[in-house]
C-alpha positions in Angstrom: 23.9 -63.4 49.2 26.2 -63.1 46.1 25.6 -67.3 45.7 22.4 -67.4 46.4 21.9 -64.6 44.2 23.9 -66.4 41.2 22.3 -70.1 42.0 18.3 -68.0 41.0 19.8 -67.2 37.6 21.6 -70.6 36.8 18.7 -72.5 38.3 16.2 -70.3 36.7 17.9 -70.5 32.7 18.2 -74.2 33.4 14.6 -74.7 34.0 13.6 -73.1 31.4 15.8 -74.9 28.9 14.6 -78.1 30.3 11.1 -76.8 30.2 11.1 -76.2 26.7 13.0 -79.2 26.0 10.2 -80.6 27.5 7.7 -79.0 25.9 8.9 -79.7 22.1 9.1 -83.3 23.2 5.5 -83.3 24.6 4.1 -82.4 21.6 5.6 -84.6 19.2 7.0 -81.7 16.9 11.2 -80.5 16.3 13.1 -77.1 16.6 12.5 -77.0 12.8 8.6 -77.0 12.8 8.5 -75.0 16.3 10.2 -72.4 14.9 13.5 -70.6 17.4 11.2 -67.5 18.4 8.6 -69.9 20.3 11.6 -71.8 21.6 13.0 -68.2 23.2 9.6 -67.5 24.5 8.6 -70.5 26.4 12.4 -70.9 27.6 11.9 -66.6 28.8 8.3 -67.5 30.0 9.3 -70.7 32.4 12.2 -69.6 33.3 10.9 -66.2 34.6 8.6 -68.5 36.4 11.4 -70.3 38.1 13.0 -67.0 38.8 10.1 -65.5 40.5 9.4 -68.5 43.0 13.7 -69.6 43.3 13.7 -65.7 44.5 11.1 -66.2 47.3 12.3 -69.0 48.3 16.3 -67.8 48.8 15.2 -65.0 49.5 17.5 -62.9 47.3 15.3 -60.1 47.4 15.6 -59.5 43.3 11.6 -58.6 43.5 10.8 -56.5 46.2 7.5 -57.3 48.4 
């Protein structure tokens, strides 16, 4: 359980680093003109995403049903 439970949070802070990566790149713009507090807040929003479904699917049982 204790894996599982530590693969959610590395998978889940990954994603949302990639996803944000992903998102500058997307739209054309740098870190500079995005500003860091939208960075932190798409990388927080997708990567709570990622936490919500990797937890279903392991079934870590982080979020209650």
């Amino acid at each position: 359980m204790t894996t599982r439970r530590v693969l959610v949070w590395i998978a889940s802070l990954l994603f949302g680093a990639a996803a944000t990566f992903g998102v500058i790149q997307v739209f054309g713009t740098t870190m500079d003109r995005f500003s860091i507090t939208n960075t932190a807040l798409v990388a927080l929003s997708m990567a709570s995403l990622a936490f919500i479904w990797l937890d279903y699917f392991l079934k870590t049982h982080y979020l209650r049903s």
